[in-house]
C-alpha positions in Angstrom: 167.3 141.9 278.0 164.2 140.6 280.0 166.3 139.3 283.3 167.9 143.2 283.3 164.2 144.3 283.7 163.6 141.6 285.9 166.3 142.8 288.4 165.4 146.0 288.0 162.2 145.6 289.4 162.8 143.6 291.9 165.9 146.1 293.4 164.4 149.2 292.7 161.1 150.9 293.8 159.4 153.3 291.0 161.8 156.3 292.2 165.5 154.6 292.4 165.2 152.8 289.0 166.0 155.8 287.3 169.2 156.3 289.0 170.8 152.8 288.7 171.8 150.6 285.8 171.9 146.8 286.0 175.1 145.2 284.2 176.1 141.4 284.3 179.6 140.6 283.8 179.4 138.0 281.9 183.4 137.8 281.0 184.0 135.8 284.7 182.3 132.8 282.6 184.2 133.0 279.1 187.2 134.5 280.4 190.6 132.0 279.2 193.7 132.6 281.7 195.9 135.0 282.2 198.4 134.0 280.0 195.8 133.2 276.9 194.6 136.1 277.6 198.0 138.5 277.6 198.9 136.7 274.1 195.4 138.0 272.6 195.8 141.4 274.2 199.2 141.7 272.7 198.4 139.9 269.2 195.4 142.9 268.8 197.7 145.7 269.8 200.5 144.3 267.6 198.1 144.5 264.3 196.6 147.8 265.4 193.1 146.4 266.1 193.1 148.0 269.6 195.1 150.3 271.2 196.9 149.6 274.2 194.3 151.5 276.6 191.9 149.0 275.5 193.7 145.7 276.1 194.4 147.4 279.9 190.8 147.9 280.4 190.4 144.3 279.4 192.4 143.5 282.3 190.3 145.7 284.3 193.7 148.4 284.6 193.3 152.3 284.3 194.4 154.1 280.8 198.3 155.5 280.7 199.3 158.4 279.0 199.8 157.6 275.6 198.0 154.6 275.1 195.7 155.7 273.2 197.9 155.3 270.3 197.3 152.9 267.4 201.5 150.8 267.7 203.4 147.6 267.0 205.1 147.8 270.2 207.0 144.6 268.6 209.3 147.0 265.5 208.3 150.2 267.2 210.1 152.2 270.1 209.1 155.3 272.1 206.4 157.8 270.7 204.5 156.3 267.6 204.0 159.7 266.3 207.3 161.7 267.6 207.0 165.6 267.6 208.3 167.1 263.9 211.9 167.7 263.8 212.7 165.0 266.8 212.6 162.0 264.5 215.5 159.5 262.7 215.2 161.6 259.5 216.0 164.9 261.0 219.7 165.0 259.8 220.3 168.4 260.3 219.9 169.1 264.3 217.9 172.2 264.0 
């Protein structure tokens, strides 16, 4: 992108340019509200297009344990993938 290079030159003398990278943010100007945005978030996790870790970083949160997962959180409790032997067809305690 020619304004990146632009920047770049204008920030940075021959020696820093190296060490820095130039990124615009350009989600501040397409970015819908909160609330448009929570139902999108959740719509994508709920069909498995992205895994909860990346709707947080949409948001701008950290990564939890776990959420790297591919779940409905809407028919799906706890672990998606629980440990063999700790799931509902287990019958026989051992």
């Amino acid at each position: 992108m020619a304004s990146k290079a632009h920047c770049a030159r204008a920030l940075f003398n021959d020696n820093e340019g190296g060490n820095h990278v130039i990124r615009f943010d350009r989600d501040d100007l397409t970015r819908a509200d909160l609330s448009t945005r929570a139902t999108v978030i959740n719509s994508l996790i709920a069909s498995r297009t992205i895994n909860p870790n990346e709707g947080r970083s949409w948001l701008g949160l950290p990564p939890r344990e776990g959420g790297d997962e591919f779940f409905n959180p809407n028919i799906q409790t706890g672990n998606a993938n629980p440990p063999p032997g700790k799931g509902d067809d287990d019958k026989t305690g051992r």
